[in-house]
Structures are given as structure tokens and as C-alpha cells.
N, C-alpha and C positions, 0 to 999 in steps of 0.2 A: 241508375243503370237498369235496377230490375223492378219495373213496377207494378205489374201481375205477375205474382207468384201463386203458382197451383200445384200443391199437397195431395197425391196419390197416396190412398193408407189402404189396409186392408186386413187391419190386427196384429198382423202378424211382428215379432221381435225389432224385425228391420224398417219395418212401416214405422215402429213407435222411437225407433230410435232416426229416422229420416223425421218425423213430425218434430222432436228435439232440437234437431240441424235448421229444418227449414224455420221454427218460429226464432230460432238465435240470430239466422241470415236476416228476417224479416224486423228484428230488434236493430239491426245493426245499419241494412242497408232504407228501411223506412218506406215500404212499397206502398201505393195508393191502395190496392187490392191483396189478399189474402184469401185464397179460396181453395177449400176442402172437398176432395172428390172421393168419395167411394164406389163402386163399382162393385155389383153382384151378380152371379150369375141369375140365368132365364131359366127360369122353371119349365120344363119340359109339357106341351100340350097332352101329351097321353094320360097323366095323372087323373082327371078327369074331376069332375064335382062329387063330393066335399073336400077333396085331396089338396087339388091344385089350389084352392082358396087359403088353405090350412098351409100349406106349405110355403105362398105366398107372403102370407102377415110373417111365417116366421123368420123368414130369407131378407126380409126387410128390419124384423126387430132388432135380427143380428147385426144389419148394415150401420140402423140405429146407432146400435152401444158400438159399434166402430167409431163412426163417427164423434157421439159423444164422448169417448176417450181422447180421441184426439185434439178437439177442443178444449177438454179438462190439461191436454199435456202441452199445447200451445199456450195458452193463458192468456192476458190483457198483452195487446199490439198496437203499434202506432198507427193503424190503418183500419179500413174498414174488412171482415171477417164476412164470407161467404161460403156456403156448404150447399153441397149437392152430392144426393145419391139419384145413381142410374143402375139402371137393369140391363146386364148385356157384355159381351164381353171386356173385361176390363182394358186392356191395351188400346182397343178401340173406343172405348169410351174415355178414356183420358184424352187421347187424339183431337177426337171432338169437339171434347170442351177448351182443350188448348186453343182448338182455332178457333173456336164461337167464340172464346171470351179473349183471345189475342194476347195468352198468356204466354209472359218474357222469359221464365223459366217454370221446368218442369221440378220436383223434388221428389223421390220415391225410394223406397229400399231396393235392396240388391233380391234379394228374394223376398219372394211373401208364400203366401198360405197352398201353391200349388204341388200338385200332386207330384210334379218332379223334383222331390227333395236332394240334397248334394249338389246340386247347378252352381257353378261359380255366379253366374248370371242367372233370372229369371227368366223363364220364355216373355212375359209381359215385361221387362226392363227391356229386353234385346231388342222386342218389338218397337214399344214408344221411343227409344233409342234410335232406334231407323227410319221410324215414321215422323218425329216429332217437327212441329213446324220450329220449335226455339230449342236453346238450351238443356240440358237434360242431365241435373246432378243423380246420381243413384248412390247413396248410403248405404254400408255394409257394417 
């Protein structure tokens, strides 16, 4: 039924309990594809040299050890495992990659790391929720 599954994480509580859901779903229903999306914001041009360089490597280390938890929290799958970090807005980076890679369902928490805390929904769930080209589980 579902045989590209793409994992939205972003650290946050509900990211790491949707990465749970989604490797249980991927145990159970056996998809060709598994694939891990992180998504960071863009570093702002004004920062300027040495800033912008510096603030780059670490915008990415963070995305990193995202991602690498998330892998640590999926574990061994019946399928092949793909990861990608993008730079940019998240909602719309997920978007993307759903259509590039023609992914059958989306997996993502109810909220993650944004600055509008108490949201029953996340602005980036409500988004990919509206934009998504497939399916879209969100985990709370």
C-alpha cells in the first residue's frame, strides 16, 4: 500500500515519537523506500564573513545529530533507508521531496521546534497537510 514512506523529524518530542510510529508502520507494512527528511532554516545573508560561515557548519551539525537520532530511533528495516537534509523552509521542503521522490505517505509530529508553542497543530503540519501530494499521518 505504502511503499515510499518519508519521515519529517526536527528533534523535537513529537518528531521522535512520529519517527517511532513511522519505523513500526514501515515494520509492519514493508515499504521499498524509507526516507528521512530534516529541514533547517536559511541562514540569513546579512551575517556576513566569518559569521555566516560559522553559523552555517553549526545549523547543519544540529540538522546532523537530528537526523542521526532519528536513524539511532528507527533502527534495522525491511527496506532500503534514505536521508536528506535541506536548507529552507521546512513545510516546503518536505513538499518537495514528497513530489521528487513520489512519496505514498508523509509521517511527522503534531508539533515540533517552532516558535509558536501551545498550537494544537503546527504551522508546518497544517501546511504539508494542505499542500501534500499523498497522505499525511501527524503524530502527537
Amino acid at each position: 500500500m505504502f511503499e515510499r514512506i518519508l519521515l519529517a523529524v526536527d528533534g523535537s518530542e513529537h518528531a521522535l515519537h512520529a519517527t517511532r510510529k513511522a519505523a513500526e508502520l514501515a515494520r509492519l507494512m514493508k515499504p521499498r523506500e524509507f526516507r528521512i527528511v530534516v529541514a533547517y532554516d536559511p541562514i540569513p545573508l546579512y551575517l556576513g564573513e566569518p559569521n555566516m560561515q560559522i553559523a552555517i557548519t553549526n545549523r547543519k551539525g544540529e540538522a546532523e545529530e537530528v537526523l542521526n537520532m532519528a536513524l539511532r530511533e528507527v533502527g534495522e528495516l525491511p527496506c532500503e533507508i534514505h536521508t536528506e537534509l535541506l536548507e529552507g523552509d521546512s513545510a516546503s521542503a518536505i513538499i518537495e521531496v514528497a513530489n521528487t521522490r513520489k512519496s505514498d505517505l508523509i509521517v511527522m509530529g503534531s508539533r515540533g521546534l517552532g516558535r509558536l508553542a501551545g498550537l494544537l497543530l503546527g504551522s508546518t503540519s497544517q501546511k504539508v497537510v494542505a499542500h501534500a501530494p499523498c497522505p499525511v499521518l501527524i503524530v502527537r
